[in-house]
N, C-alpha and C positions, 0 to 999 in steps of 0.2 A: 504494500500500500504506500508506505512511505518513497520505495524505488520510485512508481506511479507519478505522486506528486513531484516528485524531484526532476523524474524527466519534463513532465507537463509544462513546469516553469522554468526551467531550462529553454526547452524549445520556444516557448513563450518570447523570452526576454531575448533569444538570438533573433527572432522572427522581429521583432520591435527595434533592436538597435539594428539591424541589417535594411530595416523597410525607412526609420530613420537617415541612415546615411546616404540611402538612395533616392529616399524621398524630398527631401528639407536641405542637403547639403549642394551648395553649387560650387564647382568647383572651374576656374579660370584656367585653362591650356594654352597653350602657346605654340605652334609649330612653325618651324622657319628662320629667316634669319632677319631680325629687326632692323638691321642698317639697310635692308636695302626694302621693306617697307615705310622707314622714315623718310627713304629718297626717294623714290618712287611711287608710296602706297598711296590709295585712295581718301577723302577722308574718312569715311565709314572703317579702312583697314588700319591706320593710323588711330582712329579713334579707339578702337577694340585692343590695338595692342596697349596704347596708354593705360585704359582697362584694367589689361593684366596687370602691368607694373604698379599698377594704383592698388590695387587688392593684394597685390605681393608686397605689399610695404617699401617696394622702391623707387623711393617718392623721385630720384634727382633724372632717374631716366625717364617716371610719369611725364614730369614737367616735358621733359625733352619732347616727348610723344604728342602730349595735349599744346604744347604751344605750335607744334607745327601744323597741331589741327587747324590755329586762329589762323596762318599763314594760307592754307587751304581751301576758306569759303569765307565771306562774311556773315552768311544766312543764320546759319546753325550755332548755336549758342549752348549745348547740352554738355560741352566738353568745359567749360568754363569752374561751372562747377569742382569737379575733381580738380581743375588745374590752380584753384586758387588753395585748398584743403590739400592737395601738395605742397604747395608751398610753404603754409604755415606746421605743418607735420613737419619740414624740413628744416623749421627754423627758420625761416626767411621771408619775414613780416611784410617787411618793403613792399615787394614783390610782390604780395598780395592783394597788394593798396589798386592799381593801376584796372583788375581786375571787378574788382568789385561794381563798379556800376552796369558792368554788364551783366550781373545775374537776374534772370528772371521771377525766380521766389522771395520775395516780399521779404518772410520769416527767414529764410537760409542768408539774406542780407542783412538784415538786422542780428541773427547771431553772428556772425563774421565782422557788423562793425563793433559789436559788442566785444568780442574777441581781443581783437586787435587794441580797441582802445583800452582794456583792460592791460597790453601787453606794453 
C-alpha cells in the first residue's frame, strides 16, 4: 500500500515538474553567427538577436544589437524599451537619458525617470 502511494506521487510530481518546464518555461536560442547578423540582418533578425543577449544578461552586446535596430527603421519603436533597461542594468545612466522620450508606455517612463533620478 504504502509502495502504491509512493509510486503514485512520484509519478505525480515528475509528470508536474516535467509538464512545468515544458509548459511555462521559455527559453531564448541562438543559432549562427551575430556579427554578420548585426551587419547584414534585418530588423526583425537584429531585433531577436538583441533578445537573446537581453535575456542572457549580456547587456553591453544587447545594447550593440538594439541600437543598430534605431539605425534600421525609424517606424518601430518596440526595441527601445530593452535598449534603455540595458543600459541602466549596465550601469550606464547617461545613456539612458537620450532614450527615454521615445518610449511609448506612459508607466514604463515614468518608472525609468523615477529611476534615474533617484540614481
Amino acid at each position: 500500500m504504502n509502495r502504491r502511494i509512493y509510486l503514485t506521487s512520484f509519478y505525480f510530481f515528475i509528470t508536474m515538474y516535467l509538464s512545468q518546464n515544458l509548459i511555462f518555461s521559455q527559453i531564448y536560442r541562438f543559432t549562427g553567427d551575430p556579427q554578420i547578423v548585426l551587419e547584414k540582418g534585418s530588423y526583425k533578425q537584429v531585433y531577436n538577436t538583441g533578445t537573446y543577449f537581453y535575456y542572457n544578461r549580456q547587456w553591453q552586446l544587447a545594447i550593440e544589437f538594439f541600437s543598430r535596430c534605431s539605425d534600421l527603421t525609424r517606424k518601430k519603436t518596440k526595441h527601445y524599451s530593452p535598449l534603455i533597461w540595458s543600459h541602466i542594468y549596465n550601469g550606464d545612466y547617461t545613456s539612458a537619458i537620450p532614450f527615454l522620450s521615445k518610449l511609448t508606455n506612459r508607466k514604463e517612463k515614468q518608472l525609468v525617470r523615477l529611476l534615474l533620478k533617484e540614481v
